[in-house]
N, C-alpha and C positions, 0 to 999 in steps of 0.2 A: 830329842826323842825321835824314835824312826817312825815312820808311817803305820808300819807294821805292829806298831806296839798296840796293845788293846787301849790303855786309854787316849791314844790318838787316834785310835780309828773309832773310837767314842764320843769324843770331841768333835770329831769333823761329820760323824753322822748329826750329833745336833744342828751343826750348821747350816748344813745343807736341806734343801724343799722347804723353809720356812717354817724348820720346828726351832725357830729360836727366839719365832713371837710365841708359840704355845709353849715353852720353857719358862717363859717371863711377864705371862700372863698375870701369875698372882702379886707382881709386882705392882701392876696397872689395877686390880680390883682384889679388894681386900678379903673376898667374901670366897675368893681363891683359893683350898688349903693346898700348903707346899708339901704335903703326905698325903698317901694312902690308909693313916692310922683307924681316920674310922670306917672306912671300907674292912679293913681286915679283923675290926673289933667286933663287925657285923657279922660277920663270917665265923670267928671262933667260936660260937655255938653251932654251927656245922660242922664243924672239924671233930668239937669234942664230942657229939653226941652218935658220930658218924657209928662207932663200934655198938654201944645200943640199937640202933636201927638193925644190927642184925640180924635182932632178936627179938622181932616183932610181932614173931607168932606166927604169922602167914604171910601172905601176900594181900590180903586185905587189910591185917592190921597193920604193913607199910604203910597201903594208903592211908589208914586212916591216920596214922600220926603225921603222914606226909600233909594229909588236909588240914590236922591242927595245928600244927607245924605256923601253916600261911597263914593259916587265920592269927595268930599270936601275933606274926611278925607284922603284919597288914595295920593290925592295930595300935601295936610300938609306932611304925613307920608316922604315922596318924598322931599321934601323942595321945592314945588314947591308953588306959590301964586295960589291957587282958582280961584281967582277972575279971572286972567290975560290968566294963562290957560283957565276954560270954555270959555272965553271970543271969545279965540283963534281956541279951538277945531268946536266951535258950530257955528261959521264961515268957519271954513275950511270942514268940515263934509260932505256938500251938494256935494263939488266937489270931494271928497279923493275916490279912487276903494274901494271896500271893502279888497284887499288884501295889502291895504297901513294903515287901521285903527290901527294896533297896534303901526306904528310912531305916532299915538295921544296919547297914554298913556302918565300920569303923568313921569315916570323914561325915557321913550326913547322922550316923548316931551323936556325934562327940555336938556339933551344931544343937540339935533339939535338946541335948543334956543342959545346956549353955540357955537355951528359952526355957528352959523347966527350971531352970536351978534362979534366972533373975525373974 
């Protein structure tokens, strides 16, 4: 194979700078995935909702679906259900101090769900 071939010059770029311990990393720890699948599982609801957001009405309604948007994903990311949460938060919101609103977040709500529910 000549040098010049793409997958030699593929090849020897892993080799070189010691990307051939972060190559073979998931070897050494299990918890390693050998893909990018769920990265890009995460991602294809942006891709497919991208043509929707054109049509969001204005420039506030971007934002706001862009602010819903996070809020959704925050709460996935969290194992926590969307639905159950807003449901929850946007009921309790009107009475919470302002220095109690961080107990509404997705990771310190899903906690107090967890002491309310045992």
């Amino acid at each position: 194979m000549s040098k010049h071939n793409p997958v030699a010059k593929a090849i020897d770029y892993m080799f070189k700078a010691q990307r051939w311990l972060a190559f073979t990393r998931f070897i050494e720890d299990g918890r390693v995935c050998l893909t990018n699948n769920a990265a890009e599982r995460a991602l294809r609801g942006i891709a497919l909702a991208r043509k929707s957001w054109l049509f969001a009405g204005s420039e506030r309604g971007g934002d706001r679906a862009a602010f819903m948007y996070s809020l959704i994903v925050t709460a996935k990311m969290n194992d926590v259900d969307p639905q159950a949460w807003l449901a929850d938060i946007l009921a309790r919101l009107p009475d919470t101090k302002a220095s109690r609103v961080p107990d509404l977040l997705p990771w310190n709500w899903k906690a107090s769900e967890l002491r309310r529910a045992a």
